[in-house]
C-alpha positions as CSV (number, residue, x, y, z in Angstrom):
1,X,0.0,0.0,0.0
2,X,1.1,3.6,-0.7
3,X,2.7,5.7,1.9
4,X,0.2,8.7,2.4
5,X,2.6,11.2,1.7
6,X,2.8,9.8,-1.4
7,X,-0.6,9.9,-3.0
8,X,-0.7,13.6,-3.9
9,X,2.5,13.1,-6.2
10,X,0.3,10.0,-7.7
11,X,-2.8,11.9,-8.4
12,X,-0.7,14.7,-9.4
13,X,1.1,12.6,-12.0
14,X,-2.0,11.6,-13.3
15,X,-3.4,14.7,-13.9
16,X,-0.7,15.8,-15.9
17,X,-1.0,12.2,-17.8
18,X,-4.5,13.4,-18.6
19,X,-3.8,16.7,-19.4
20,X,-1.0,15.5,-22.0
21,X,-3.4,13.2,-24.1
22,X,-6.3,15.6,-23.7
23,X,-4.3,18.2,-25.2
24,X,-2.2,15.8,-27.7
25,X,0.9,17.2,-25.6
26,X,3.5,17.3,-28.7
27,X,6.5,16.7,-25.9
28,X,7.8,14.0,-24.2
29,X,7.7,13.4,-20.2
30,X,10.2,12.9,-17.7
31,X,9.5,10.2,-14.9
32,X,11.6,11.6,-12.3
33,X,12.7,9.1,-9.3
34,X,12.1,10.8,-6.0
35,X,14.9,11.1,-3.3
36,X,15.6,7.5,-1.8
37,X,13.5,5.8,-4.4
38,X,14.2,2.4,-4.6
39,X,16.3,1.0,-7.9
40,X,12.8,-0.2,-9.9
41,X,12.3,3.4,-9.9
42,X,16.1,4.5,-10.6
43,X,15.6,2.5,-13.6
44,X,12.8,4.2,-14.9
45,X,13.3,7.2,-14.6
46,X,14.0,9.5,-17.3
47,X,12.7,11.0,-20.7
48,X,9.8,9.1,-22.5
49,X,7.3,9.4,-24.9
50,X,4.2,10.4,-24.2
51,X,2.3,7.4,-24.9
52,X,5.1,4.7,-22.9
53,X,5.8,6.9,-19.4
54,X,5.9,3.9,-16.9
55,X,2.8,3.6,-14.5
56,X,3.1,5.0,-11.0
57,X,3.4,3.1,-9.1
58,X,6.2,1.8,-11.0
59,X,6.2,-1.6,-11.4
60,X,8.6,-3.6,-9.4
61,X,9.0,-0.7,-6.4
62,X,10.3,-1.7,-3.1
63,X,10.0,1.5,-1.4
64,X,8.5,0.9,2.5
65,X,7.0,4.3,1.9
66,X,5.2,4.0,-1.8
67,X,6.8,4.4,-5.0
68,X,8.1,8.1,-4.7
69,X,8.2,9.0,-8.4
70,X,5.8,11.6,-10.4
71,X,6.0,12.9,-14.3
72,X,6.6,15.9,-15.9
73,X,5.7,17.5,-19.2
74,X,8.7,18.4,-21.3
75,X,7.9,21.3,-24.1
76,X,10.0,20.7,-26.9
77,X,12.0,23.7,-28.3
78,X,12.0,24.3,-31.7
79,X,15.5,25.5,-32.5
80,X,17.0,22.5,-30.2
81,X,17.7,18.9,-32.1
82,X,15.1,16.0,-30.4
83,X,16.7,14.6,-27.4
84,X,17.6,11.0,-27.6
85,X,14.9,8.7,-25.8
86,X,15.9,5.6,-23.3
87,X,14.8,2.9,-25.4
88,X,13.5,-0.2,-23.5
């Protein structure tokens, strides 16, 4: 069971989730690993596509206090080149 700390970052993360396909968010997102997350989460974390950020909790977390990670929109800029993607 989640630590109850926790569950705003959850419900947060998937609000912004919604937000991104509601809006066809033409970014990526960033599944960021919260201090003392567990190594699941370690692994996770980082730049993905919209459509493949991992499910929090993250599968596999072994925190005694919830998973502890949340997402993030990333805007692309236009004048920057795409940023290389973690590939699975």
């Amino acid at each position: 069971m989640a630590h109850p700390a926790w569950t705003p970052l959850r419900a947060r993360s998937r609000r912004v989730l919604e937000a991104m396909e509601r809006l066809q968010w033409p970014g990526d997102a960033v599944l960021v690993a919260g201090k003392g997350a567990c190594q699941a989460c370690r692994a996770a974390a980082g730049l993905h596509a919209r459509q493949a950020v991992p499910a929090i909790p993250v599968r596999g977390c072994r925190s005694h206090r919830g998973c502890r990670c949340w997402i993030a929109a990333v805007l692309p800029v236009a004048d920057e080149p795409p940023v290389q993607r973690e590939t699975a």
